[in-house]
Each structure stands twice: as structure tokens, then as C-alpha cells.
C-alpha positions as CSV (number, residue, x, y, z in Angstrom):
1,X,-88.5,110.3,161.7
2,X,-90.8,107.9,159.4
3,X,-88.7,104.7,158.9
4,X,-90.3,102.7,155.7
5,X,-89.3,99.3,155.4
6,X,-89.3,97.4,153.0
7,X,-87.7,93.5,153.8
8,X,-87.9,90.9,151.1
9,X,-86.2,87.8,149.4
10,X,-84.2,88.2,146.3
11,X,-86.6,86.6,144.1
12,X,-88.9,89.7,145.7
13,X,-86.8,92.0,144.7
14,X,-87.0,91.3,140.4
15,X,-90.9,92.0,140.6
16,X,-90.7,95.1,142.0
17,X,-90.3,97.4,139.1
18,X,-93.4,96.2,137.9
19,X,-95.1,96.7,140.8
20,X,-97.9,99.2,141.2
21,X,-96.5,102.6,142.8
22,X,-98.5,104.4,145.8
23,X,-100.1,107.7,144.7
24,X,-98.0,109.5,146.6
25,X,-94.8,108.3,144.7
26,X,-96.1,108.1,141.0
27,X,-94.8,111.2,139.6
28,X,-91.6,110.4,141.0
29,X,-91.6,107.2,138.9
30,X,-92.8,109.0,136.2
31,X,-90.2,111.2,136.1
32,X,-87.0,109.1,136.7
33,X,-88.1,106.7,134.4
34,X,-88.1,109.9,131.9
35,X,-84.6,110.6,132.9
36,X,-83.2,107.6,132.1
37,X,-83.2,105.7,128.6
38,X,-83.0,102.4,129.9
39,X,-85.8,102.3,131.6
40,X,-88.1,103.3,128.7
41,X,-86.2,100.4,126.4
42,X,-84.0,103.1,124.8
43,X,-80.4,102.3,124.0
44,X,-79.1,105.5,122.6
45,X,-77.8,107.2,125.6
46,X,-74.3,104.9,126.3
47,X,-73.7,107.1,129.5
48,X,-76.9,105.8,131.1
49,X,-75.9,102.3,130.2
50,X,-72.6,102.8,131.7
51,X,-75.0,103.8,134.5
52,X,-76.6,100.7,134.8
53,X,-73.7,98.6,134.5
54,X,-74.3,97.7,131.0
55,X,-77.8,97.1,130.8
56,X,-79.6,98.3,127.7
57,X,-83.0,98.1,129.3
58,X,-84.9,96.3,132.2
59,X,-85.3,92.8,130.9
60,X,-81.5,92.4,130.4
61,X,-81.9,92.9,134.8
62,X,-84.8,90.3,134.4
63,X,-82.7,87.6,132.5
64,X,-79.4,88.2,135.5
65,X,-82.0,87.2,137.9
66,X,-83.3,84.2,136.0
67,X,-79.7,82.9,135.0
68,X,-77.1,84.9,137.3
69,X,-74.1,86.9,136.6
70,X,-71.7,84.8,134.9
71,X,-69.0,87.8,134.5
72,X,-69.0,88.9,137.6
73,X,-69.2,85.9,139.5
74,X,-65.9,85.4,137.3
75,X,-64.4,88.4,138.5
76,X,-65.6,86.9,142.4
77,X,-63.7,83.9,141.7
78,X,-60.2,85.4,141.4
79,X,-60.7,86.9,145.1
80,X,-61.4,83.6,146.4
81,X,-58.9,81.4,145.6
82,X,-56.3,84.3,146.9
83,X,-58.3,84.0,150.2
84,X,-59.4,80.4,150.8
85,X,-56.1,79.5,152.1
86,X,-56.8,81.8,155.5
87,X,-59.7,80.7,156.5
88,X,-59.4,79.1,159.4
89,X,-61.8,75.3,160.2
90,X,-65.7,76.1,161.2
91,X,-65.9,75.6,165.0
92,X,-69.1,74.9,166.5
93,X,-69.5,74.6,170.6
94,X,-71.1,71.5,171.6
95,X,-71.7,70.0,175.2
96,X,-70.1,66.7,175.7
97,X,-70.8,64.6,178.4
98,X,-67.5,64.2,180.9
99,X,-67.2,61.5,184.5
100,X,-64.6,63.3,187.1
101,X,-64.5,63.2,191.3
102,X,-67.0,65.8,191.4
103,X,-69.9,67.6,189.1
104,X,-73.6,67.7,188.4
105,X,-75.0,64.7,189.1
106,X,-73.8,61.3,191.0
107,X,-74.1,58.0,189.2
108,X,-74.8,55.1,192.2
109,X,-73.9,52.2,189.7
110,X,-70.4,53.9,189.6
111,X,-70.5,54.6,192.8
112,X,-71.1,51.4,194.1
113,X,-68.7,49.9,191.5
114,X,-65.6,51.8,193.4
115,X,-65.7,54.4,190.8
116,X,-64.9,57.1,193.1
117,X,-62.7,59.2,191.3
118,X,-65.5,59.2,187.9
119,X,-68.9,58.7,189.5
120,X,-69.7,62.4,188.9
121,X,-71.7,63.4,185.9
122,X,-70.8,67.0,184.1
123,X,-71.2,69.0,180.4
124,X,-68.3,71.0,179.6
125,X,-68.3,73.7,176.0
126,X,-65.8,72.1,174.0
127,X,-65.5,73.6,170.3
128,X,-65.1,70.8,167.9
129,X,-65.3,71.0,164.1
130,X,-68.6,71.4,162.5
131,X,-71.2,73.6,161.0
132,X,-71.5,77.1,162.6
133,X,-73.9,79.5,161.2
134,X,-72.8,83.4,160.2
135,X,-75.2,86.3,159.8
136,X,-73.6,89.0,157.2
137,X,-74.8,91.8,156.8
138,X,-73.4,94.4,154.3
139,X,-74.3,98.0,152.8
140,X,-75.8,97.5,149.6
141,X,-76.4,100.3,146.4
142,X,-75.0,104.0,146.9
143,X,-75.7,107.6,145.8
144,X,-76.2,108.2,141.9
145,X,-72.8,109.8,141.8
146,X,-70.8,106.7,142.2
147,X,-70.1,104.4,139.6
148,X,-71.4,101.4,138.5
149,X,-67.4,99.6,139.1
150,X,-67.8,100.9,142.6
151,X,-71.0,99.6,143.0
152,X,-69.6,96.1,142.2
153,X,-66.8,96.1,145.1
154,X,-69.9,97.0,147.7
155,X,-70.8,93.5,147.1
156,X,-67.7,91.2,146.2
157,X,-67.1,91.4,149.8
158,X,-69.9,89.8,150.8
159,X,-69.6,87.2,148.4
160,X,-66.5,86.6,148.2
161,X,-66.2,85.7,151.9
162,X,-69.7,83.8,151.7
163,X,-68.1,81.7,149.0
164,X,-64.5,80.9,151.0
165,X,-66.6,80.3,154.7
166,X,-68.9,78.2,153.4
167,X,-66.1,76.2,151.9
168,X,-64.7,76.1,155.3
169,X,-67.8,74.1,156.3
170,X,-69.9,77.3,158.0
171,X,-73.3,78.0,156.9
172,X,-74.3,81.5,155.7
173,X,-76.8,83.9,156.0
174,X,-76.6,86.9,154.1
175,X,-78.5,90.5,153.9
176,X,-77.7,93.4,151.7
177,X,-79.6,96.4,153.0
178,X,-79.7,100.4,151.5
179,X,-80.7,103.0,154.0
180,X,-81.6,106.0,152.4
181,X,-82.5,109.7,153.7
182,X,-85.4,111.7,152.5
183,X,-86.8,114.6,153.3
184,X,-89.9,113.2,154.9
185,X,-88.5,110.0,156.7
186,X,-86.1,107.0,155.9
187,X,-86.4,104.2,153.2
188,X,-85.0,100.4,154.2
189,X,-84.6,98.0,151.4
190,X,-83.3,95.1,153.0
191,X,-83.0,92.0,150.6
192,X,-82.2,88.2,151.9
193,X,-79.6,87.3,148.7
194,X,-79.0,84.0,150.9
195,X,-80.3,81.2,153.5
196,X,-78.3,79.4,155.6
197,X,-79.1,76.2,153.9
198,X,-79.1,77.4,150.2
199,X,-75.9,76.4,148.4
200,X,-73.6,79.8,147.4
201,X,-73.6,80.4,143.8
202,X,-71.4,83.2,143.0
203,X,-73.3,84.5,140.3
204,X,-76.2,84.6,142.1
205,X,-74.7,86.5,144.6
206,X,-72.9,88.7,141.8
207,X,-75.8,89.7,139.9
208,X,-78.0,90.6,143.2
209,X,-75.0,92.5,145.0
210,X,-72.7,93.5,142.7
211,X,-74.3,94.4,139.8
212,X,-74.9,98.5,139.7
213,X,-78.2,98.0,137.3
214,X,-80.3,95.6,139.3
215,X,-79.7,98.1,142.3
216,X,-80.8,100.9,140.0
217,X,-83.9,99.3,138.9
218,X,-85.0,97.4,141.2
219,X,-83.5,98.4,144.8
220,X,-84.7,101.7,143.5
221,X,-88.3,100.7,142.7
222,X,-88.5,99.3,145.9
223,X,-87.6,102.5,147.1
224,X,-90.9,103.5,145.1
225,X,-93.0,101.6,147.9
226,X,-92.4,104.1,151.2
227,X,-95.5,105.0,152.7
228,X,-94.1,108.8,152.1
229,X,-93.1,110.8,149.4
230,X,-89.9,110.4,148.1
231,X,-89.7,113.6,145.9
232,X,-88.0,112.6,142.7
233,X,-84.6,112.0,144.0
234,X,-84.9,108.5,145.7
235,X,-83.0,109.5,148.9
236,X,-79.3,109.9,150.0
237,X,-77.8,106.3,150.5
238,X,-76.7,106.4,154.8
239,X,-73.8,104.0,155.7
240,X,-75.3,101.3,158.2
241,X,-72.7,100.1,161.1
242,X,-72.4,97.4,163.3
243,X,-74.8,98.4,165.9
244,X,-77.3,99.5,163.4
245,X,-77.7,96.1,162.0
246,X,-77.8,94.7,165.1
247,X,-80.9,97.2,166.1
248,X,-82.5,95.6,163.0
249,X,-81.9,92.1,163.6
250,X,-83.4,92.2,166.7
251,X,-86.3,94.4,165.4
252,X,-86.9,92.0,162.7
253,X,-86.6,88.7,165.2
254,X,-83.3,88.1,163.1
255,X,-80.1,86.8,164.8
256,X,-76.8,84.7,163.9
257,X,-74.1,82.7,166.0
258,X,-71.9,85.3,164.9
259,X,-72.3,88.3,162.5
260,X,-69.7,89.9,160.2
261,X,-70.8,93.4,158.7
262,X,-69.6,95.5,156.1
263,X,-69.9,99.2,155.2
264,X,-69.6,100.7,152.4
265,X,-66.6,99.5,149.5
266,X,-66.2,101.2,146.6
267,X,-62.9,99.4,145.7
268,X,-60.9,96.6,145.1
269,X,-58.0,97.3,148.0
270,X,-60.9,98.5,150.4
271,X,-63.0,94.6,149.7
272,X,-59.4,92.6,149.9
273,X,-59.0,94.5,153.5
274,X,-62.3,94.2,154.8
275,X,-62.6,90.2,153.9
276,X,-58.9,90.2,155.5
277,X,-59.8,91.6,158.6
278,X,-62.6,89.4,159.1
279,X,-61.1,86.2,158.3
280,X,-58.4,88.3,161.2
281,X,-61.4,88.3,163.7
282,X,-62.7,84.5,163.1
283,X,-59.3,83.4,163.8
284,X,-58.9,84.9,167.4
């Protein structure tokens, strides 16, 4: 099976629409851009709107990128103050240097102080409060047949709980990544919405996960890029598990102190659960 990939930064992912298409894939292009209004700058068609989460054509994606999602990060917020009371303190292991009748390493000066019952040297693990870093990792996009509200749940997740542990002093990493099948291989379209060191802005976060249209135009575009033909119907979207995101971390040199993955959301109920039975697993 032909795996394309196709890793990137957000920033990456607004240019790809514009990007030149392989031979291979241009009458694909051609023809889903003919299907759908917005693409071509026509607003007349309100279903394919709905489609695209209320954009009327492809700079109003452009702008979201520029400036964020300032609705949906408002929606985000609601979720967060419900769960930023669970989380529990980051924890962080550190060694710390400990004198005991026995260890590593003898110290003479204690030694020949009369130290005997502290003239050992020894590092113990002790967690202590601090910065810990998380890897996320959550399924990103879905099949055309799903609607743009249940696109917007396969993100809040994510950021939602990026939001509330970074709050509780960890620092995040996040990925949103689409695996799609096609008849002549896979498509990967993994997208880095966050570094650990970047500051969370949930609009940011919103408008690159959440947001059904900037999926549709540019995850698909990207989509646009395998080195195979993707035969007009840009692939059926394949839910990614644990251990698959793990085989692409490590095929990518890609790891975290800990990683939290989520599959596919389509609603409200299943994001509160999924967030809750993380914050479950943090806490053991």
C-alpha cells in the first residue's frame, strides 16, 4: 500500500490551496472545485456554505488563519471553565540529590566527620510540581457526509483540554492528522496546530481544528499533493488509534513525556467524555 505523506505546520497548511497540483491529480481539482460554489467565489448555493461551515468562498478561510476563530474559540471557552477545576497540578520527575547509610557514592569529608549514618551519596525520582510536556494527538476532518457541527466537536477536544493543561502549568504539543483511503494507496495530512512553547490561543486552535471549511479547503488541497491519483473523490477519512499514532511518532522522530489521543468526535457528549476520561488517566 502507497502511504503519501504530507506533514506540515499550520501556517503550511493556508498556502496549500494555492499550491500547484501534480499532473496526476489536476482533473481531480478541476472537478471538485466545479462541484462546489465556494470554491469558484460563488455564493448562491447556501447548502455548500453550510458545507463549509459558513464560508462564502476561500478568502473568508484565508482571513480565519490570519486573525483566528473568534466564535468558535467562544464556543471552546464554555467547555473549559466546566473542566479546569479537574485537572489535577503538572508533575514533572526530577532527580534530587539524597545522603543515607548506604548508596552510590561515599563522601570521605563526611566520613571522616563521623557522618556515618549520611556519608552515602544517592539520586532518587521524586515528582515535584513543574512543567511536563504532552504530545496530543487527535483525528482531524471526516468523510463529506458529516456535517460541518460535527466537524467542530473533532477538534474542541483537543483544544479544549490543550487550553485547561496548559493552565495547569504543562506544556503542549499538539497534531491533528486525517488518514484517508484511496484506491491506489493512503493520504496523511498531519498538521502541527501547536509547539510546546507557543502560547494556546483558543481561536487559533478553533479555526485550524474545528472549523469544517479550512478542513475542506485546505486539508483537502493538501490531499491534492499525493504522489498517486486520487480519483475525484479525495479518499475515505480512516479513524487513527493509539498505536497508530505512536507508529508515526516514532516514524517521524516525534515523541512526548506522555501522549493523550483522540479518535474521532462528532458531538458534544462524546468531546465532554473523552476530555473527562483523560483528565481520569492524568490523575492516576
Amino acid at each position: 500500500m502507497t502511504v503519501s505523506l504530507h506533514e506540515m505546520d499550520a501556517i503550511d497548511l493556508g498556502r496549500q490551496y494555492d499550491k500547484p497540483v501534480p499532473a496526476h491529480n489536476r482533473a481531480s481539482r478541476m472537478a471538485h472545485r466545479s462541484r462546489h460554489p465556494v470554491l469558484c467565489g460563488s455564493t448562491r448555493d447556501e447548502n455548500d456554505v453550510k458545507w463549509f461551515g459558513g464560508l462564502r468562498n476561500v478568502a473568508d478561510g484565508t482571513a480565519i488563519f490570519e486573525t483566528g476563530w473568534p466564535e468558535g474559540a467562544n464556543r471552546l471557552k464554555a467547555m473549559v471553565e466546566k473542566l479546569a477545576a479537574e485537572i489535577p497540578p503538572a508533575k514533572s520527575v526530577r532527580r534530587r540529590l539524597r545522603w543515607s547509610d548506604d548508596g552510590d557514592e561515599v563522601s570521605k569529608d563526611r566520613l571522616n566527620g563521623g557522618q556515618v549514618d549520611s556519608c552515602w551519596r544517592t539520586t532518587r525520582r521524586e515528582l515535584s510540581e513543574g512543567s511536563e510536556v504532552v504530545t496530543l494527538e487527535t483525528n482531524w476532518g471526516g468523510p463529506c457526509n458529516v456535517a460541518a457541527e460535527q466537524l467542530f466537536w473533532q477538534g474542541a477536544a483537543a483544544a479544549c483540554l490543550t487550553d485547561v493543561l496548559e493552565a495547569a502549568g504543562y506544556r503542549v504539543e499538539v497534531y491533528a492528522t486525517n488518514c484517508s483511503d484511496h484506491h491506489h494507496g493512503k493520504t496523511v495530512v498531519r498538521v502541527r496546530v501547536k509547539e510546546a512553547d507557543q502560547p494556546t490561543r483558543l481561536d487559533t486552535l478553533a479555526a485550524v481544528m474545528c472549523h469544517a471549511g479550512i478542513y475542506r479547503i485546505f486539508g483537502l488541497s493538501a490531499k491534492e499533493q499525493a504522489n498517486f491519483p486520487i480519483n475525484n473523490n479525495y479518499g475515505s477519512t480512516v479513524k487513527l488509534a493509539r498505536e497508530q499514532f505512536e507508529a508515526l511518532q516514532v516514524t517521524l522522530g516525534q515523541s512526548g513525556t506522555g501522549t493523550i489521543c483522540f479518535g474521532q468526535i462528532y458531538d458534544e457528549q462524546s468531546a465532554v467524555l473523552a476530555i473527562e476520561q483523560e483528565i481520569a488517566r492524568l490523575q492516576r
